[in-house]
mmCIF entry with sequence, helices, sheets and N, C-alpha, C, O atoms, coordinates in Angstrom:
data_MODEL
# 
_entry.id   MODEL 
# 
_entity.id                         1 
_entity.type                       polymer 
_entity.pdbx_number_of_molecules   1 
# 
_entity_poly.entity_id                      1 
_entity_poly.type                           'polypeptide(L)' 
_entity_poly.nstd_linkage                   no 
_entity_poly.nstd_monomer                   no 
_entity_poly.pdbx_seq_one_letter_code       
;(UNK)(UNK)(UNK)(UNK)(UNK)(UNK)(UNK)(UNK)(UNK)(UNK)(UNK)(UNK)(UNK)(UNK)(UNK)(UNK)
(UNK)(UNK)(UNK)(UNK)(UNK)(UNK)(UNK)(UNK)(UNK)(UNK)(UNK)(UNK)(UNK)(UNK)(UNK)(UNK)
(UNK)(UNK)(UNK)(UNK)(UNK)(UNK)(UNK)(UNK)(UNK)(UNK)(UNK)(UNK)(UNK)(UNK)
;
_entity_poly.pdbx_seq_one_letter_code_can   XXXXXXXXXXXXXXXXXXXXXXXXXXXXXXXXXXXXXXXXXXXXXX 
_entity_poly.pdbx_strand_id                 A 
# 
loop_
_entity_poly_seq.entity_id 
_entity_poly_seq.num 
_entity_poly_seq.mon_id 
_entity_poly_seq.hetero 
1 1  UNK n 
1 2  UNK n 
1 3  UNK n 
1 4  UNK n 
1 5  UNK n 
1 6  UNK n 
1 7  UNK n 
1 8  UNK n 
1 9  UNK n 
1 10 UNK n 
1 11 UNK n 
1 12 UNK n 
1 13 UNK n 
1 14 UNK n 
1 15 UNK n 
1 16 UNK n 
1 17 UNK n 
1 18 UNK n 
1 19 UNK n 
1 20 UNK n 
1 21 UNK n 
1 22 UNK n 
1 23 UNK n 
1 24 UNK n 
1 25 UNK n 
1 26 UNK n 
1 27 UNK n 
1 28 UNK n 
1 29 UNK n 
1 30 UNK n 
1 31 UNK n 
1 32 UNK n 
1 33 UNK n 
1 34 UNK n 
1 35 UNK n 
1 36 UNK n 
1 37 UNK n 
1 38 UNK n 
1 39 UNK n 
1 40 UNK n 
1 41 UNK n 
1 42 UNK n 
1 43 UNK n 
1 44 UNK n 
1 45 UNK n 
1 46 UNK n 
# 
_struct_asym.id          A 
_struct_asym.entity_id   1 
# 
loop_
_struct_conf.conf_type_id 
_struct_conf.id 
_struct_conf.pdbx_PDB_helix_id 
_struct_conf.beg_label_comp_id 
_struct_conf.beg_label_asym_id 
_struct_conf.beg_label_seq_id 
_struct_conf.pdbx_beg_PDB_ins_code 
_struct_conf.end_label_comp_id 
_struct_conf.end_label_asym_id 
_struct_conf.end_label_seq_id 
_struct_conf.pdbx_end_PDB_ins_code 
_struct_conf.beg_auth_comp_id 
_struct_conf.beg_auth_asym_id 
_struct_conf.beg_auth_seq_id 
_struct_conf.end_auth_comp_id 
_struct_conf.end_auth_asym_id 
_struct_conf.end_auth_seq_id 
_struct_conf.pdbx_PDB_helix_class 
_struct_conf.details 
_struct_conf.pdbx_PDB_helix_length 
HELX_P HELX_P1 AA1 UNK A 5  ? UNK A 18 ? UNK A 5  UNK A 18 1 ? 14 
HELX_P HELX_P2 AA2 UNK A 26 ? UNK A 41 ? UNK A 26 UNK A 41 1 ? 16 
# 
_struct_conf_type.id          HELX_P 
_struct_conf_type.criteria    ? 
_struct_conf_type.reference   ? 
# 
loop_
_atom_site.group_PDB 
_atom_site.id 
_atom_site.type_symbol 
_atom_site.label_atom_id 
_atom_site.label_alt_id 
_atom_site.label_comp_id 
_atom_site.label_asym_id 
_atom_site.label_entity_id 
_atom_site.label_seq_id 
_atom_site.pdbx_PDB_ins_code 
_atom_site.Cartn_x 
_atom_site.Cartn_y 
_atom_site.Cartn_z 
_atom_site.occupancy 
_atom_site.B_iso_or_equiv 
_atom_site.pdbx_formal_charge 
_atom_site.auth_seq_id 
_atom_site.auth_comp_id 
_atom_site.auth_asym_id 
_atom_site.auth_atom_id 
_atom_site.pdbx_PDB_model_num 
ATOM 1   N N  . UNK A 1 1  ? -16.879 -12.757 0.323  1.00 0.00 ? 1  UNK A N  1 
ATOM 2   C CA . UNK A 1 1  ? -16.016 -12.384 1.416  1.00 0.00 ? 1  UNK A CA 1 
ATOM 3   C C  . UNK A 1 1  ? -15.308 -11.066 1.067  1.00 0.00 ? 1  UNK A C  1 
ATOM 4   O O  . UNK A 1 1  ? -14.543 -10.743 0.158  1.00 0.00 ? 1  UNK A O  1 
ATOM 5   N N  . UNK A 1 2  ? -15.771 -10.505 1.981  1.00 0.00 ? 2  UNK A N  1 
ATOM 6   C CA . UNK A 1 2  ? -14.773 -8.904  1.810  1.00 0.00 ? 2  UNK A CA 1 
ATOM 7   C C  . UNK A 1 2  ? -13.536 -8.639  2.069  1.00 0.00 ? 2  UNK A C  1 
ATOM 8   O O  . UNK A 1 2  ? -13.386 -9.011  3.232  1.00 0.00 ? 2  UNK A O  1 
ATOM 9   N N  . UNK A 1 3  ? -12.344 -8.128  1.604  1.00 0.00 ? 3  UNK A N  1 
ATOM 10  C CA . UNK A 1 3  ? -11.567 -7.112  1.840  1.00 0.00 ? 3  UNK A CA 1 
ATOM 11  C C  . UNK A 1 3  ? -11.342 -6.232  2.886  1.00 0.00 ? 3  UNK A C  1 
ATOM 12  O O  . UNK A 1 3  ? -11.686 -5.133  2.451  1.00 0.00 ? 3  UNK A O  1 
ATOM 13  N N  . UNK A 1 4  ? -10.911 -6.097  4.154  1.00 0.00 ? 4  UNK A N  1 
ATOM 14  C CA . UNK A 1 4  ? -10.496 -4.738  4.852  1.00 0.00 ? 4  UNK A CA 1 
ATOM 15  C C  . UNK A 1 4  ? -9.896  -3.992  4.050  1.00 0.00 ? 4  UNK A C  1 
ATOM 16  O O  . UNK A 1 4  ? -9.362  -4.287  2.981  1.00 0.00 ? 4  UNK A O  1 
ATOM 17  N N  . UNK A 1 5  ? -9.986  -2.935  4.603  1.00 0.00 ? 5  UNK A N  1 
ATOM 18  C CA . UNK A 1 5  ? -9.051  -1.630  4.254  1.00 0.00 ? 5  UNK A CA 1 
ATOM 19  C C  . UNK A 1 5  ? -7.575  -1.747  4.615  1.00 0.00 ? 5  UNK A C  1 
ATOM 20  O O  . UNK A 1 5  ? -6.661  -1.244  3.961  1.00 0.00 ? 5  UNK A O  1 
ATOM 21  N N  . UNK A 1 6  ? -7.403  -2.699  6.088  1.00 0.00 ? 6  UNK A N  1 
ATOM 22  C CA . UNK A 1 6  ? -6.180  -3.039  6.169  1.00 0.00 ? 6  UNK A CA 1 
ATOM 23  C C  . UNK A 1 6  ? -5.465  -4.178  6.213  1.00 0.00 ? 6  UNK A C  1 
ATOM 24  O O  . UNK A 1 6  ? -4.585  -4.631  6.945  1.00 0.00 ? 6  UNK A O  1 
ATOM 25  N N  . UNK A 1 7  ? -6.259  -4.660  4.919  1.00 0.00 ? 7  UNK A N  1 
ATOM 26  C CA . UNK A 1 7  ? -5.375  -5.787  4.739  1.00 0.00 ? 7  UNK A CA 1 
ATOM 27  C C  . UNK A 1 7  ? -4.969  -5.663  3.109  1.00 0.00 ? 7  UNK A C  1 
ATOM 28  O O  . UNK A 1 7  ? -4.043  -6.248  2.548  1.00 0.00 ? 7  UNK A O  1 
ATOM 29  N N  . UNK A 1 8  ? -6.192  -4.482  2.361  1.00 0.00 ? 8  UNK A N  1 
ATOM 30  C CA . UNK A 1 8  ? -5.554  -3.791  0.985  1.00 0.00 ? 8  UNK A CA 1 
ATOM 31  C C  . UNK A 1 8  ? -4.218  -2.811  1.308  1.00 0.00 ? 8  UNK A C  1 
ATOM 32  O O  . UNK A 1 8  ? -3.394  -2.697  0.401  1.00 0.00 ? 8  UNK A O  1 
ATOM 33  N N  . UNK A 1 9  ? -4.023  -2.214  2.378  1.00 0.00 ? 9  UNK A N  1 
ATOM 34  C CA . UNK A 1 9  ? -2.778  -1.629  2.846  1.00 0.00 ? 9  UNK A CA 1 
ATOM 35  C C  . UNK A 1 9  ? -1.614  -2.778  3.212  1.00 0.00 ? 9  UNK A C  1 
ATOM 36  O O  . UNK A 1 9  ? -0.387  -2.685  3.247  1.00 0.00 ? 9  UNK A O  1 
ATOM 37  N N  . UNK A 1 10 ? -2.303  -3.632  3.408  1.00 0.00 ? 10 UNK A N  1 
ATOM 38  C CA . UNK A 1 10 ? -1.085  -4.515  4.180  1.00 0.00 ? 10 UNK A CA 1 
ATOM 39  C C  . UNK A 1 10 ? -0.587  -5.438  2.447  1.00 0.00 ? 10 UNK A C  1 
ATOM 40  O O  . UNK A 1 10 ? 0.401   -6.161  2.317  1.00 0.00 ? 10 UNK A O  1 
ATOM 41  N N  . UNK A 1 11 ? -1.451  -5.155  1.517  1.00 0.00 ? 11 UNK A N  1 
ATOM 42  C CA . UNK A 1 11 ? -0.775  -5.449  0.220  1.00 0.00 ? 11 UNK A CA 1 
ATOM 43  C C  . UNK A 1 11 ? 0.104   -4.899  -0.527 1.00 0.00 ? 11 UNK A C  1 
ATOM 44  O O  . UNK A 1 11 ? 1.082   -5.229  -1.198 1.00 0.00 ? 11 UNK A O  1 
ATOM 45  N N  . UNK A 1 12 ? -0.640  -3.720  -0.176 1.00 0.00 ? 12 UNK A N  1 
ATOM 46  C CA . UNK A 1 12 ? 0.317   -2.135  -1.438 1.00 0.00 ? 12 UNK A CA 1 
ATOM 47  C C  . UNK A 1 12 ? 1.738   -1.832  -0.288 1.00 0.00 ? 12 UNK A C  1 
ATOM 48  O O  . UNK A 1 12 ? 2.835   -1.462  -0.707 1.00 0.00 ? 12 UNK A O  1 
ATOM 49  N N  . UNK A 1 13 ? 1.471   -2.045  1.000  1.00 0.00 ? 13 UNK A N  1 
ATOM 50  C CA . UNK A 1 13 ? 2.915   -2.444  1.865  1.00 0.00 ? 13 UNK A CA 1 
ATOM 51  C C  . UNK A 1 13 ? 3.936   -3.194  1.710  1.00 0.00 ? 13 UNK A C  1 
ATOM 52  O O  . UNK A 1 13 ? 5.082   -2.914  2.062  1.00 0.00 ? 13 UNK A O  1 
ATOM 53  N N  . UNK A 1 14 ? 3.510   -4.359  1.082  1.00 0.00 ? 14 UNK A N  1 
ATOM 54  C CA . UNK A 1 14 ? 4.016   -5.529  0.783  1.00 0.00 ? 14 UNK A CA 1 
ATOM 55  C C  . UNK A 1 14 ? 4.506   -5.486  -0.569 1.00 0.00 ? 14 UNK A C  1 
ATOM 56  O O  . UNK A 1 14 ? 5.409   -6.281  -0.831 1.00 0.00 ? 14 UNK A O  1 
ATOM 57  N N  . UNK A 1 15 ? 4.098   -4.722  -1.480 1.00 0.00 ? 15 UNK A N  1 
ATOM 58  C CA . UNK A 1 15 ? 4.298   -4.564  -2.918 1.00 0.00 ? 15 UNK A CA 1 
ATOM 59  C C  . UNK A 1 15 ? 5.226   -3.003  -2.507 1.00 0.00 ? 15 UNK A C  1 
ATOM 60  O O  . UNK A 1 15 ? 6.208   -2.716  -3.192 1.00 0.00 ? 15 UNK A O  1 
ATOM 61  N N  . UNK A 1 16 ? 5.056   -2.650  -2.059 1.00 0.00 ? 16 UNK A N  1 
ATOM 62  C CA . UNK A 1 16 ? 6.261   -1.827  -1.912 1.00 0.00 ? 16 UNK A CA 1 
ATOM 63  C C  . UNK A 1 16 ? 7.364   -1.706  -1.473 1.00 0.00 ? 16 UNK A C  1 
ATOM 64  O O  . UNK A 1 16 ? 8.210   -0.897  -1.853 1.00 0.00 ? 16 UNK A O  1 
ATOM 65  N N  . UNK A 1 17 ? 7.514   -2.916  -0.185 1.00 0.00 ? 17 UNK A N  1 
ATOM 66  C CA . UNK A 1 17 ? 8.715   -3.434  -0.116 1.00 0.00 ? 17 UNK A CA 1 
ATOM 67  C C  . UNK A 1 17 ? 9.677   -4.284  -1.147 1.00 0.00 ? 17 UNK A C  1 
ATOM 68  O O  . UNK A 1 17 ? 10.887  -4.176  -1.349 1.00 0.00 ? 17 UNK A O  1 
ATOM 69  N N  . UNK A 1 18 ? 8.438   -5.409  -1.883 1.00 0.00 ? 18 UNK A N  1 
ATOM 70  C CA . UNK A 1 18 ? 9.282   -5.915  -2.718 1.00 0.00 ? 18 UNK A CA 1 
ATOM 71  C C  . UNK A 1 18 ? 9.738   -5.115  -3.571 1.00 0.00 ? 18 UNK A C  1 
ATOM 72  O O  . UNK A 1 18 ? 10.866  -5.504  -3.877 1.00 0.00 ? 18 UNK A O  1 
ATOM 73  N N  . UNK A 1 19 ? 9.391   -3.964  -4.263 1.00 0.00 ? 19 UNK A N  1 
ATOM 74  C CA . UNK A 1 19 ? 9.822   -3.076  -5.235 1.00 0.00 ? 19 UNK A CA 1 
ATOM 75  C C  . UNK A 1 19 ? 11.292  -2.345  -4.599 1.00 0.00 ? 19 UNK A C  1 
ATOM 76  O O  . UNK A 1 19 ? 12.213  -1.910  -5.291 1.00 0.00 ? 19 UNK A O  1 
ATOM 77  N N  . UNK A 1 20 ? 11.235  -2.347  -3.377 1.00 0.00 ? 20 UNK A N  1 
ATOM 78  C CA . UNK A 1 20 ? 12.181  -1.732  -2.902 1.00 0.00 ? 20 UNK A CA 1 
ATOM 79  C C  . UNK A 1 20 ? 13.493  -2.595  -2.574 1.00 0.00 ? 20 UNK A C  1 
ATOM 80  O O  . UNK A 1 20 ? 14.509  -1.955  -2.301 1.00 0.00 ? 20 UNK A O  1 
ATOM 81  N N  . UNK A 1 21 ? 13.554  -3.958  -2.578 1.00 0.00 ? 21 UNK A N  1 
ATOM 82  C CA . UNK A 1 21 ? 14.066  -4.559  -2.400 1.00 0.00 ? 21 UNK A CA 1 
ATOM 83  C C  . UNK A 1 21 ? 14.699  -5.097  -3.633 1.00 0.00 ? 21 UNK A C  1 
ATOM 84  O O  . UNK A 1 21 ? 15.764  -5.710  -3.569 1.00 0.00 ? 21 UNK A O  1 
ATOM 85  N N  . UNK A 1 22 ? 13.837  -4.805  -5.185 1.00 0.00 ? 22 UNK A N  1 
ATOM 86  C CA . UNK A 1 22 ? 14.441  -4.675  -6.722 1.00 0.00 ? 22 UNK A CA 1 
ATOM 87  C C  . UNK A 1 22 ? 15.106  -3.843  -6.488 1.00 0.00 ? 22 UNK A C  1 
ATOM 88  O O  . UNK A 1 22 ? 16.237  -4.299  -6.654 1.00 0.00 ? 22 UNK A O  1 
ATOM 89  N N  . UNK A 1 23 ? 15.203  -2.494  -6.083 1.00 0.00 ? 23 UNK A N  1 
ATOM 90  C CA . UNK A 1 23 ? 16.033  -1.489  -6.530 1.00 0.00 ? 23 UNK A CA 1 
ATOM 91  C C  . UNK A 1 23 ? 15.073  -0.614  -7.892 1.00 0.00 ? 23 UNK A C  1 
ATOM 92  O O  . UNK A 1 23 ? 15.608  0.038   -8.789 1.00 0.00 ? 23 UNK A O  1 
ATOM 93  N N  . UNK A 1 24 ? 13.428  -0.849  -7.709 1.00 0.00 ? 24 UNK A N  1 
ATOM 94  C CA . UNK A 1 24 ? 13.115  -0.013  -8.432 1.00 0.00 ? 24 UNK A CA 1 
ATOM 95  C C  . UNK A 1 24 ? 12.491  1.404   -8.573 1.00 0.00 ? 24 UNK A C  1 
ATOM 96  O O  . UNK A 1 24 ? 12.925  2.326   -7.883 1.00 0.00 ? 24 UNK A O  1 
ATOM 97  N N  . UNK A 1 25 ? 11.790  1.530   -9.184 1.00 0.00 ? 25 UNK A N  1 
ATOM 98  C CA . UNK A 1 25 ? 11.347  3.771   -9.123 1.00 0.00 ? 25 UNK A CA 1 
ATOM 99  C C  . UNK A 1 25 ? 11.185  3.649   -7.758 1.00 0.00 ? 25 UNK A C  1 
ATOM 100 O O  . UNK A 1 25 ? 10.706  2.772   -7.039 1.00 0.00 ? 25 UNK A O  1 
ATOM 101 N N  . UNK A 1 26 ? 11.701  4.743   -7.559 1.00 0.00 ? 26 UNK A N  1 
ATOM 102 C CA . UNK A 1 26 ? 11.849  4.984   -5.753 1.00 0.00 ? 26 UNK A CA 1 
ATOM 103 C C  . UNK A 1 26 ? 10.580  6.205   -6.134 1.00 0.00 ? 26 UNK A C  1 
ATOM 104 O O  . UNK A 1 26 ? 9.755   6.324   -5.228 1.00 0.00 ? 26 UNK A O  1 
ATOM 105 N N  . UNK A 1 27 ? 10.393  6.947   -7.152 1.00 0.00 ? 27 UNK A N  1 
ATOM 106 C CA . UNK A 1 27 ? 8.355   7.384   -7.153 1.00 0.00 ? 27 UNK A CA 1 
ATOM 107 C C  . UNK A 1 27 ? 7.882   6.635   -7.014 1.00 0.00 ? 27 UNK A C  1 
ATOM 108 O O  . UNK A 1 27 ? 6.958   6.936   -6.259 1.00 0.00 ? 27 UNK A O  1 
ATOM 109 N N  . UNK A 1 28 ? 7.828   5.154   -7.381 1.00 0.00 ? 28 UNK A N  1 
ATOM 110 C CA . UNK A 1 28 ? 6.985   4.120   -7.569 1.00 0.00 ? 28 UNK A CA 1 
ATOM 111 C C  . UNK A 1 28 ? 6.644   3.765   -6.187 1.00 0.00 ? 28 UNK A C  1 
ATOM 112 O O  . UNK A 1 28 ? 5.464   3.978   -5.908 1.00 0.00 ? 28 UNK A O  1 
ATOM 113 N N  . UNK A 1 29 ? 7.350   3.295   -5.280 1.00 0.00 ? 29 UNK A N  1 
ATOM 114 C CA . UNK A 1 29 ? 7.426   2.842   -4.196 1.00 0.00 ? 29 UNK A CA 1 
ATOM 115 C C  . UNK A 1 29 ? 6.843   4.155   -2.992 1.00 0.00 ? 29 UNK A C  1 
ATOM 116 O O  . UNK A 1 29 ? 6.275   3.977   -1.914 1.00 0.00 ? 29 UNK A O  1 
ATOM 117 N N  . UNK A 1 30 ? 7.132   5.113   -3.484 1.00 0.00 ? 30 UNK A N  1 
ATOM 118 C CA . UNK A 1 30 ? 6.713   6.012   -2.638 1.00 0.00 ? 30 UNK A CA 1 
ATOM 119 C C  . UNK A 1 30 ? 5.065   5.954   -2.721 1.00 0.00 ? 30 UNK A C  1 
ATOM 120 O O  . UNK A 1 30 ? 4.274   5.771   -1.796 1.00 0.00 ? 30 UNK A O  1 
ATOM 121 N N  . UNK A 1 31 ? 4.824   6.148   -3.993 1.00 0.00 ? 31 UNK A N  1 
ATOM 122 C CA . UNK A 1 31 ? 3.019   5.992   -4.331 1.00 0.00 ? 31 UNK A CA 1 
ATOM 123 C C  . UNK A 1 31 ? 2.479   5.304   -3.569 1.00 0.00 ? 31 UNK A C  1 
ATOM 124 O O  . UNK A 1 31 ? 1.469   5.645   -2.953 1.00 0.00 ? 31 UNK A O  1 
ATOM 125 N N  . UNK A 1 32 ? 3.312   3.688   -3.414 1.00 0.00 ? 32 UNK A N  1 
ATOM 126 C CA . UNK A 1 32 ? 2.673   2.676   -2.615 1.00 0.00 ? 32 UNK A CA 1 
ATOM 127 C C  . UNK A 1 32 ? 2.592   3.034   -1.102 1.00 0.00 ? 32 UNK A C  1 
ATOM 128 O O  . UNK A 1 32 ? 1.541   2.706   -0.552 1.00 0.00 ? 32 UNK A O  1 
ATOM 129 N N  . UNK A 1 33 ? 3.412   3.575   -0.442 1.00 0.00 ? 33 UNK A N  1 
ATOM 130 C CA . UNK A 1 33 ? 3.507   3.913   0.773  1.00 0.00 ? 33 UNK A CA 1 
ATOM 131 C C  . UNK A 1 33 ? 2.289   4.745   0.831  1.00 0.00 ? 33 UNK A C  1 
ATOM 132 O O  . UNK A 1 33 ? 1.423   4.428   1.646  1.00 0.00 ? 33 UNK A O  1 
ATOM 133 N N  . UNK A 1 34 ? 2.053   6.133   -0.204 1.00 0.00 ? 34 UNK A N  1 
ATOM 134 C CA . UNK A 1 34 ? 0.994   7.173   0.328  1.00 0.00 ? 34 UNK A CA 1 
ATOM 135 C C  . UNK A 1 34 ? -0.251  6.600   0.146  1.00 0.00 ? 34 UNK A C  1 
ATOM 136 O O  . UNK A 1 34 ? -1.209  6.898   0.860  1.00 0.00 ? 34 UNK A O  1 
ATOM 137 N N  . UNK A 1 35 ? -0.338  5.416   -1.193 1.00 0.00 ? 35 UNK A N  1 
ATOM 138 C CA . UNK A 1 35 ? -1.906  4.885   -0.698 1.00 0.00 ? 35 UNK A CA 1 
ATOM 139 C C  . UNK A 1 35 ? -1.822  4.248   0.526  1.00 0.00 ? 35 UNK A C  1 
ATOM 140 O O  . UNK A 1 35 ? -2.618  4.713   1.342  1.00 0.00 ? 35 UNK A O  1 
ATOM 141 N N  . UNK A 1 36 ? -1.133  3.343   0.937  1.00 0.00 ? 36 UNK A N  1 
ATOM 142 C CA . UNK A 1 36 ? -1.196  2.729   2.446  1.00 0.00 ? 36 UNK A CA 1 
ATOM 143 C C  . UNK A 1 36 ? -1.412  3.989   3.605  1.00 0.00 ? 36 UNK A C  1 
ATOM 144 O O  . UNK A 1 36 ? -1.665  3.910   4.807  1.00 0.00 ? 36 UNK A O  1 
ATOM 145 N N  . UNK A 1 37 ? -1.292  4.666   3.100  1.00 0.00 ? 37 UNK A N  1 
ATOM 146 C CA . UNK A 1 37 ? -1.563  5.646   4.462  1.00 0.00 ? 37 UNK A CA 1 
ATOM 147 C C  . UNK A 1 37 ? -3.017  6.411   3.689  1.00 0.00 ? 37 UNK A C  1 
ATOM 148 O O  . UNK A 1 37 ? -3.907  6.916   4.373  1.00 0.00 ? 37 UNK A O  1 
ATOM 149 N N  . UNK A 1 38 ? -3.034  6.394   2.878  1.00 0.00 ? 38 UNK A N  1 
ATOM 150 C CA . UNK A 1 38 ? -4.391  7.158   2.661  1.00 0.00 ? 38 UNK A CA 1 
ATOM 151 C C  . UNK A 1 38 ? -5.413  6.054   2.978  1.00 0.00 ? 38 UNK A C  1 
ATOM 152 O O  . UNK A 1 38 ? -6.274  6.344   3.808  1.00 0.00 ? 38 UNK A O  1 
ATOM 153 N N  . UNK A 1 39 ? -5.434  4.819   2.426  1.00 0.00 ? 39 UNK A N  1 
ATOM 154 C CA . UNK A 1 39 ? -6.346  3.738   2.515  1.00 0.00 ? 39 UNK A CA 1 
ATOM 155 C C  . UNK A 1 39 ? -6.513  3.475   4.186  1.00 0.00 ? 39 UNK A C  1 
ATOM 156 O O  . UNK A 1 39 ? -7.618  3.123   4.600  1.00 0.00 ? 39 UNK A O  1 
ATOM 157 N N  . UNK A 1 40 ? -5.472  3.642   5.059  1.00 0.00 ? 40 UNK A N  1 
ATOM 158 C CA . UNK A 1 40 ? -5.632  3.347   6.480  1.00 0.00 ? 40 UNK A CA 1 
ATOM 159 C C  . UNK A 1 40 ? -6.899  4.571   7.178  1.00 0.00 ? 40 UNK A C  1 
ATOM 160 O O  . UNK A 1 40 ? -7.819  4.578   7.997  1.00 0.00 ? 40 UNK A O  1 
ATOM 161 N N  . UNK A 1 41 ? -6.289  5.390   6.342  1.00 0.00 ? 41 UNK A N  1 
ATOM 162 C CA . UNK A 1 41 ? -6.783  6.782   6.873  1.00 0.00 ? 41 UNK A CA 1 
ATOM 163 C C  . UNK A 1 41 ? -8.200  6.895   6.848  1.00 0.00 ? 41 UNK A C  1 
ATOM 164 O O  . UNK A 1 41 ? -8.964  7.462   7.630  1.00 0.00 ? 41 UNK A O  1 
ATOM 165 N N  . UNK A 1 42 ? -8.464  6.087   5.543  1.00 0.00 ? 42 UNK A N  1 
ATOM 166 C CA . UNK A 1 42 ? -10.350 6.406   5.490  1.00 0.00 ? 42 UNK A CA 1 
ATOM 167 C C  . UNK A 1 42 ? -10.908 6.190   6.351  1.00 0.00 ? 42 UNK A C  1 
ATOM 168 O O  . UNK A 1 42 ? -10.547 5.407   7.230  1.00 0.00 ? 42 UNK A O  1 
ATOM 169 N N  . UNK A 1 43 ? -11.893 6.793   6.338  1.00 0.00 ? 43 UNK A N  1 
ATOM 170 C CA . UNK A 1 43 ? -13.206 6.704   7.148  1.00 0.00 ? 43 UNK A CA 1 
ATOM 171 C C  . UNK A 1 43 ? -14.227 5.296   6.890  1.00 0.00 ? 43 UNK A C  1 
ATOM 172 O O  . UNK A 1 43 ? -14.722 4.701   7.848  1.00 0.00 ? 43 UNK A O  1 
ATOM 173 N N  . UNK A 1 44 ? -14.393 4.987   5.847  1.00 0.00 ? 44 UNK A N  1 
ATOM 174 C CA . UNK A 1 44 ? -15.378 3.557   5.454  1.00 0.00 ? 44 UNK A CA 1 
ATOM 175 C C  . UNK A 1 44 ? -14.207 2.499   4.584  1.00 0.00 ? 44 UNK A C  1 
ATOM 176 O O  . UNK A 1 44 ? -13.281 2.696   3.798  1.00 0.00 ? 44 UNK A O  1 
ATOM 177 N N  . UNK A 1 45 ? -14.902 1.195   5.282  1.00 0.00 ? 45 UNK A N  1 
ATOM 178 C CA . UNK A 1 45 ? -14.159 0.494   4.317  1.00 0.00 ? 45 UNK A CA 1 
ATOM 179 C C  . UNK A 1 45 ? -14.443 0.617   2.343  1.00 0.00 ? 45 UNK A C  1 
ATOM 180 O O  . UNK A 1 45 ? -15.218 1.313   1.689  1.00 0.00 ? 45 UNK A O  1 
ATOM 181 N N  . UNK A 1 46 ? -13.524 -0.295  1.981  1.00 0.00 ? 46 UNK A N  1 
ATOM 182 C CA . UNK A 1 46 ? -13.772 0.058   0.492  1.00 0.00 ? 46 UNK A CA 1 
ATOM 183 C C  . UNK A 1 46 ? -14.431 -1.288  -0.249 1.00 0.00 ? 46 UNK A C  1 
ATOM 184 O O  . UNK A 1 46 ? -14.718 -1.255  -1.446 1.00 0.00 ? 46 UNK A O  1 
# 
């Protein structure tokens, strides 16, 4: 069973809220946001 692309975004989303909700690296959390938008963005799933 495969993976979408947006449901690996709807993880690194989810892992970036909880990080944000620690109070931790606000780089860290940002990373997670730009793969969620890069991973949405592709063209083929992964």
């Amino acid at each position: 069973m495969a993976i979408s692309k947006i449901e690996i975004a709807a993880i690194f989303d989810q892992l970036a809220d909880l990080l944000e909700i620690k109070g931790k690296n606000p780089f860290k959390i940002i990373a997670y946001r730009n793969a969620v938008r890069t991973i949405k963005n592709m063209g083929t799933d992964l």
